[in-house]
C-alpha positions in Angstrom: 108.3 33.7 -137.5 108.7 34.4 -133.9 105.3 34.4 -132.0 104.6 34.4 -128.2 102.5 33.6 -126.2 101.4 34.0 -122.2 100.7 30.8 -120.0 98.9 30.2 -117.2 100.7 29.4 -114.0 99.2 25.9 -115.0 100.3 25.4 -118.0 103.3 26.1 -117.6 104.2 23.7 -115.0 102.8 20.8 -117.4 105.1 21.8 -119.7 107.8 22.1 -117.8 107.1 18.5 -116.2 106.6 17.4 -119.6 110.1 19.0 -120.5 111.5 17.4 -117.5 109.7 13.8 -118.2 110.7 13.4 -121.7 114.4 15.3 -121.7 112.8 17.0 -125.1 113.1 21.0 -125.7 110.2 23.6 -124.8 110.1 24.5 -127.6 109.5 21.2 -129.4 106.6 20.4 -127.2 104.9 23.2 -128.2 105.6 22.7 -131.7 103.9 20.0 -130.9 100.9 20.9 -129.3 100.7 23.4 -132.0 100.7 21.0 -134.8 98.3 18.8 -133.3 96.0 21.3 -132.3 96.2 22.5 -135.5 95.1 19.6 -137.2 92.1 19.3 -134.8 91.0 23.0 -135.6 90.7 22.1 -139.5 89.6 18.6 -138.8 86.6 20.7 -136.3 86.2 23.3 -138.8 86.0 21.4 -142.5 83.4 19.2 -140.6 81.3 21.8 -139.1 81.4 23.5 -142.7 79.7 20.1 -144.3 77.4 19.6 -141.8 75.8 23.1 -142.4 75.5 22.3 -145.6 73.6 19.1 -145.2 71.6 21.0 -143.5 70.9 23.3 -145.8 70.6 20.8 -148.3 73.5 21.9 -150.6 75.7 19.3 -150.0 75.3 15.9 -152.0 74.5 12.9 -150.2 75.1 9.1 -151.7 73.5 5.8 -150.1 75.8 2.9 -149.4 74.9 1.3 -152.7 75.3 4.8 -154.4 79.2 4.4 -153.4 79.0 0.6 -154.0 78.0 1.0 -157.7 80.1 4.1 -158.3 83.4 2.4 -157.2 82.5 -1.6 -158.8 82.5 -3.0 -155.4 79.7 -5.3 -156.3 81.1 -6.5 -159.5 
């Protein structure tokens, strides 16, 4: 799927040094970026998603020797 997308001046000189730097494509650096930043956004989101529900109170909480028991660690 073909997307674009407007730089700033900025930007798109540290992409092009980065192009320059590492003899790799444009485009594969912002694949890159993409992915990454990606995989931050979920990471940001999922957790911000728990913690509201700790604090509401509707997401379960174990103690250390909750998860100890559960998985026979102490056995």
């Amino acid at each position: 799927m073909a997307t674009s997308i407007q730089l700033t001046p900025e930007d798109e000189k540290r992409l092009e040094l980065l192009v320059s730097k590492t003899s790799l494509s444009k485009d594969f650096h912002l694949r890159e970026i993409i992915e990454r930043g990606l995989e931050d956004l979920e990471d940001y989101y999922f957790a911000s998603d728990v913690l509201n529900r700790l604090r509401r109170g509707t997401e379960k909480v174990y103690t250390a020797s909750e998860v100890r028991k559960s998985l026979a660690l102490d056995d």
